[in-house]
C-alpha positions in Angstrom: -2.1 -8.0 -16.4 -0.5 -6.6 -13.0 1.6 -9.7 -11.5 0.5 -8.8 -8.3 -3.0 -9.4 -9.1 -2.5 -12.8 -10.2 -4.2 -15.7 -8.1 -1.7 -17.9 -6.6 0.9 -15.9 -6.6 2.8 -13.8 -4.2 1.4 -13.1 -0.5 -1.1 -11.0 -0.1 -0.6 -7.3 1.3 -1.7 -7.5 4.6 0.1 -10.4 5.3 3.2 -8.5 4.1 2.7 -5.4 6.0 1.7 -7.2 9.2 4.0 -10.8 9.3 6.5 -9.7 7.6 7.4 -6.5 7.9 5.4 -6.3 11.6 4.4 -3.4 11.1 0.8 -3.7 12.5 -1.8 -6.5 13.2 -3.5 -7.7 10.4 -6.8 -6.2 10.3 -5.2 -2.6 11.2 -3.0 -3.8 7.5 -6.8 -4.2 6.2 -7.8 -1.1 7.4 -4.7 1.0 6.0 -5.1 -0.3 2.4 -9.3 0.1 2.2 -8.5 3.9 3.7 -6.1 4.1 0.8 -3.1 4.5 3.0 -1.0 1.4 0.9 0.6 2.0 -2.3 2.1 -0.9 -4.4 4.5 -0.1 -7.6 2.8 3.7 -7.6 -1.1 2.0 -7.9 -3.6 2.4 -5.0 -3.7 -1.2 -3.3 -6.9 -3.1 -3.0 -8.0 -5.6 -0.6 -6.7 -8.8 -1.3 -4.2 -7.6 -3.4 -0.9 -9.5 -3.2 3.0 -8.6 -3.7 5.5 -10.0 -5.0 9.7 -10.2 -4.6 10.8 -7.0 -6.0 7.2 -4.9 -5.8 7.8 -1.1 -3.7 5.1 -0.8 -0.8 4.3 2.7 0.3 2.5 3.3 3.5 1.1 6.4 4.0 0.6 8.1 7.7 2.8 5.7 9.3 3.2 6.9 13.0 6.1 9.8 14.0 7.6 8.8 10.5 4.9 10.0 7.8 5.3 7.6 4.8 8.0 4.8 4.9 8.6 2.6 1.2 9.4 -0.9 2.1 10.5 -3.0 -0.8 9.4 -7.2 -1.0 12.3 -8.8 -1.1 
């Protein structure tokens, strides 16, 4: 089982993208990862999915950069 799928554990992705890293508001974080635009450890996210320290975010399409990996740390 993928650790970032287990309940409890971690934050969850759009959280990450959006508090953390401030990279957009959360609901545009929701939008990215249901238009498949999020990547976590090379597997499509999911909604709801969380990370954990040491899991490799890829966002796709990210404005005048392209795609930018961000690591959770």
């Amino acid at each position: 089982m993928n650790a970032s799928k287990v309940q409890g554990a971690g934050m969850r992705l759009a959280k990450q993208l959006s508090a953390s890293l401030r990279l957009c508001s959360r609901r545009e974080a929701e939008e990215w990862i249901s238009d498949g635009r999020v990547v976590v450890n090379g597997a499509q996210a999911e909604t709801g999915a969380k990370v954990m320290l040491g899991d490799t975010i890829l966002v796709k399409g990210m404005p005048n950069e392209g795609s930018r990996v961000f690591h959770v740390s």
